[in-house]
N, C-alpha and C positions, 0 to 999 in steps of 0.2 A: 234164359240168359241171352245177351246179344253179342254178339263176336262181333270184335272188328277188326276191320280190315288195316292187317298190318304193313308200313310201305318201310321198304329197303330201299334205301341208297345203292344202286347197283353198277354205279363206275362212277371213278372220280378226273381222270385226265382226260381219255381218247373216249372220245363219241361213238355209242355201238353202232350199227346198222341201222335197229329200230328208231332211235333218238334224231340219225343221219335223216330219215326219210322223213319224220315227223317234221323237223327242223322246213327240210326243203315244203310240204305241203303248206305250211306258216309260209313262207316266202312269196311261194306259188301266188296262195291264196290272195296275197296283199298286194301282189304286181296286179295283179288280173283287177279287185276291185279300185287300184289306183287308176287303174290304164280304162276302167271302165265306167267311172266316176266320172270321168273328166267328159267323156263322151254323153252319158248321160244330162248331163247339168248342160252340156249344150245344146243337146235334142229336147232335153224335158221341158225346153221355155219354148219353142215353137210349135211342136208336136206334142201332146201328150200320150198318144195312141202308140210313139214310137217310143218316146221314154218309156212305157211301158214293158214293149218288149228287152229295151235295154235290163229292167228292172232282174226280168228273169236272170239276165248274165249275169248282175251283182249279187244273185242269190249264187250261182254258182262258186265267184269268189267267195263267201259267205260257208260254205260247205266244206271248203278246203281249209279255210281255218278251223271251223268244228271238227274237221276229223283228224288234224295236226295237232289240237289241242285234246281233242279225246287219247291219242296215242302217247303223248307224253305225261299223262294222268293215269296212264296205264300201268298195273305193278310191272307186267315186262321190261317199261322202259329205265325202270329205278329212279325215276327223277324225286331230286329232294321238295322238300313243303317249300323252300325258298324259289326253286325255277317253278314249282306247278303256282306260287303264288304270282311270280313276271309272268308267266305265261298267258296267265287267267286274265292279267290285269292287262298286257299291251290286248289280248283277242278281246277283251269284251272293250276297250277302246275303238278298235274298229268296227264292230259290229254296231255300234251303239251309236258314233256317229255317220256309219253308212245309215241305218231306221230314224237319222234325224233329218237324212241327204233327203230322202223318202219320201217322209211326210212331208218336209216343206214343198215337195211339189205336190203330191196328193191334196193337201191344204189350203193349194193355192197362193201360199207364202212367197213363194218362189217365184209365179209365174208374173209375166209381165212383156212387153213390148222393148223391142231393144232401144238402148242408151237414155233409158225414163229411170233410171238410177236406183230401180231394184235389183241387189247387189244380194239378196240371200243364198241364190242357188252359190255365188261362190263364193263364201264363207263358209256353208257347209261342204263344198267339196274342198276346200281347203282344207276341215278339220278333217276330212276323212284322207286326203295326201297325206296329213301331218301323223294321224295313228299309225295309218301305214308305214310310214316312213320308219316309226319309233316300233314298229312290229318286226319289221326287217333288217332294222340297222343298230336298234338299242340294247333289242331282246340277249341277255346274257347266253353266250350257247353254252351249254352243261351245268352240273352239279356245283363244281368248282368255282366258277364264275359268277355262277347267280349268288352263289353264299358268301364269295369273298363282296360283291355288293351290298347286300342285305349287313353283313359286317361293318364295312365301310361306311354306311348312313347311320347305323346305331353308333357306331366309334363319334360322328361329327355330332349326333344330337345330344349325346351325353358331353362330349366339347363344350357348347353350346348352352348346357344347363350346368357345367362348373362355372362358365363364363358369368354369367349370370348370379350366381352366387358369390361370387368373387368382388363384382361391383354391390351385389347389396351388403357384402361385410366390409365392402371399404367406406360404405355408408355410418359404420359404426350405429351404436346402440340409440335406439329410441328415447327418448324419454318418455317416463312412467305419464306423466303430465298430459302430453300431445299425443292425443286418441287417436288424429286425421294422417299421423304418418305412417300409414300400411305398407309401405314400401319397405322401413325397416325393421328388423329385427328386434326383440325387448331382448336387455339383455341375458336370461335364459334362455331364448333360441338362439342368440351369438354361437352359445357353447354349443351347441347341437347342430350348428347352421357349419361351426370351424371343422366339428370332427365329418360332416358328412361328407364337406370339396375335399379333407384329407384321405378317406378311402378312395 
């Protein structure tokens, strides 16, 4: 038989210790490879031996997110499936377009002679400011918050899909006739179309 691993909700207002520190290593991490991106994409088109060792630094920030995101996936920290899912998704956000910062110099995508209007290296340091940015400044902090969001965008998509339903019943009923109007309804799905926007 396989056990598994069961996760508790383990606070809902105030932020423990473990959550506090976790929280700041995400920060940490995202300043250090903002502040180090930037440097990077400058050195990495003149020098590549030097971007290199920049490389190692952004592995660094790179580390601090993995072990800020490993700590709040931890059952110590009780984080809900709603933060370990923002969590998961702003860190692999950054990670994913730092190894795209990467390769485009590796690749040689990037590199080029200045003002000859090869413009890649800052695009991708721009997307890697922009995750980071959404790492640090988006990230719902706690249980609380992340679920009243995950709330919040299910609440507008089901909006959204009464909406939607509303305009194809005021389309009124098909005719049996005209095969090419999929857009509405025949009229035995009216009835099932009226009671479902009424739930």
């Amino acid at each position: 038989q396989q056990e598994e691993e069961q996760q508790t909700i383990g606070y809902w207002r105030s932020l423990p210790t473990e959550v506090t520190a976790a929280y700041q290593l995400l920060a940490d991490g995202a300043e250090y490879i903002h502040a180090t991106s930037t440097k990077y994409a400058l050195v990495g088109k003149i020098d590549s031996h030097e971007g290199g060792n920049l490389a190692l630094e952004l592995r660094k920030g790179a580390q601090l997110i993995g072990t800020g995101t490993l700590l709040l996936f931890s059952p110590e920290c009780g984080s809900s499936r709603s933060l370990r899912h923002y969590v998961k998704q702003s860190s692999r956000a950054v990670i994913s377009s730092l190894l795209s910062l990467v390769r485009a110099y590796e690749d040689g995508s990037a590199q080029g002679n200045p003002n000859d209007g090869n413009n890649v290296g800052a695009q991708k340091t721009g997307a890697v400011w922009s995750a980071c940015d959404g790492l640090r400044l988006k990230l719902p902090k706690g249980n609380r918050a992340a679920m009243r969001r995950e709330l919040m965008i299910w609440v507008r998509d089901c909006n959204e899909s009464i909406e939607e339903f509303d305009e194809m019943l005021a389309l009124g009923p098909r005719d049996d006739d005209d095969e090419e109007e999929e857009e509405q309804f025949s009229e035995s799905e009216m009835k099932v179309a009226r009671a479902a926007v009424n739930i």
